[in-house]
C-alpha positions as CSV (number, residue, x, y, z in Angstrom):
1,X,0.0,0.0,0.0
2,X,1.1,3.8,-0.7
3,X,1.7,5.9,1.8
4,X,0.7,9.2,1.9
5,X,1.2,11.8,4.2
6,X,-1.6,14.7,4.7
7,X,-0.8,18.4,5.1
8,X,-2.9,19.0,7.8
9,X,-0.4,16.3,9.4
10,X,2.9,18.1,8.3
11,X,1.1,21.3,9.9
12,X,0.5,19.7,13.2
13,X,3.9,17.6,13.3
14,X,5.9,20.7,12.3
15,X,4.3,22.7,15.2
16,X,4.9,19.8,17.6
17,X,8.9,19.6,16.4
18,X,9.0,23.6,16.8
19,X,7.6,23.5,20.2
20,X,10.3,20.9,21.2
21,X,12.8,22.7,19.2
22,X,12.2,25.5,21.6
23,X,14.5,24.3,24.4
24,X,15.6,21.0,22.7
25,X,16.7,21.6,18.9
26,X,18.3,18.5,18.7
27,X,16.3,16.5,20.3
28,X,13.3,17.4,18.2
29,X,15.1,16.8,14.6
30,X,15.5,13.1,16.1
31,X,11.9,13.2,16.8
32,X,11.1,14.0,13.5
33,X,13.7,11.6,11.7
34,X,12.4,9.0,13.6
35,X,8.8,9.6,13.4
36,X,9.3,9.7,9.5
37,X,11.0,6.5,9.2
38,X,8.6,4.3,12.0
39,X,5.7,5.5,9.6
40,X,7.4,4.4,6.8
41,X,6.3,0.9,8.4
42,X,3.0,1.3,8.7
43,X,2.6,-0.2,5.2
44,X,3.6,-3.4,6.0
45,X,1.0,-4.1,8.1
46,X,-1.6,-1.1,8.6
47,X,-4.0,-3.0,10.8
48,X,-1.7,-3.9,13.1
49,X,-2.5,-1.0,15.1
50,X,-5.4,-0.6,17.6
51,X,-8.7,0.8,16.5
52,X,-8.9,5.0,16.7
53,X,-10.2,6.3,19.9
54,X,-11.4,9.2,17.7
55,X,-13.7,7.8,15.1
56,X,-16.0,4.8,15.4
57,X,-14.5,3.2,12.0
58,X,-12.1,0.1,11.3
59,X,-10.3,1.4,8.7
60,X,-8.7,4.3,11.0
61,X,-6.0,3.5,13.0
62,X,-3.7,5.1,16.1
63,X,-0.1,4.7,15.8
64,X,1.6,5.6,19.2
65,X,4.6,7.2,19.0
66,X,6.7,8.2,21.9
67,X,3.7,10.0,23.7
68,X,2.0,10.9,20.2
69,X,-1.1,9.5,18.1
70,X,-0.7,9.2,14.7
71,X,-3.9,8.7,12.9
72,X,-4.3,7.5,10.0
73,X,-7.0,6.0,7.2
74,X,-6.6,2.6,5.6
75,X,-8.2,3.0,2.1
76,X,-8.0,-0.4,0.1
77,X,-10.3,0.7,-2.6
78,X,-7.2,2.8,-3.8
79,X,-4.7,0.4,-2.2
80,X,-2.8,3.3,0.0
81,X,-3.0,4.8,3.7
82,X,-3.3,8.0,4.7
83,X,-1.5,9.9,7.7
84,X,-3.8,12.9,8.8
85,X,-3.0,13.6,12.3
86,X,-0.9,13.9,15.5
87,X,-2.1,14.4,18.7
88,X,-0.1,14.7,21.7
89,X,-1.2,12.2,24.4
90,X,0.4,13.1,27.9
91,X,-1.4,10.0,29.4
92,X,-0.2,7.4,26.8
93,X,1.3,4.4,28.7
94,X,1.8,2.3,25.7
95,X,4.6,3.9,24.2
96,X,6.8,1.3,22.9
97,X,9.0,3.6,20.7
């Protein structure tokens, strides 16, 4: 499957890596390395991440990253996924990033 990345996504994650970058510059241009290449795996197997918390659908899925949700849409009729947004979750105690 293709991935594609939204721009409402860059939007949020580039406010996210400038609010690190704020007293942590290096640390959040690891962030965002790293965050680009882990979705780069969501392709291989997009449903093996949990069901949104958002939206009451199967095809949208929540890929926690180190404290973050990245949502994304599993669209098989066009064969590709879709990354449309990043929320911050203070409370996430499944980070395995």
């Amino acid at each position: 499957m293709e991935l594609k990345i939204s721009h409402h996504f860059l939007i949020k994650l580039n406010i996210q890596v400038d609010y690190i970058a704020q007293h942590r510059p290096n640390v959040a241009r690891k962030f965002k390395n790293e965050l680009i290449q882990s979705l780069k795996t969501i392709g291989l197997n997009p449903w093996k991440n949990r069901k949104s918390i958002f939206f009451d659908s199967d095809e949208i899925r929540d890929f926690i990253f180190k404290k973050h949700i990245i949502v994304y849409k599993i669209d098989q009729s066009k064969n590709e996924i879709v990354v449309f947004s990043l929320v911050y979750n203070q409370e996430s105690t499944t980070d395995k990033s």
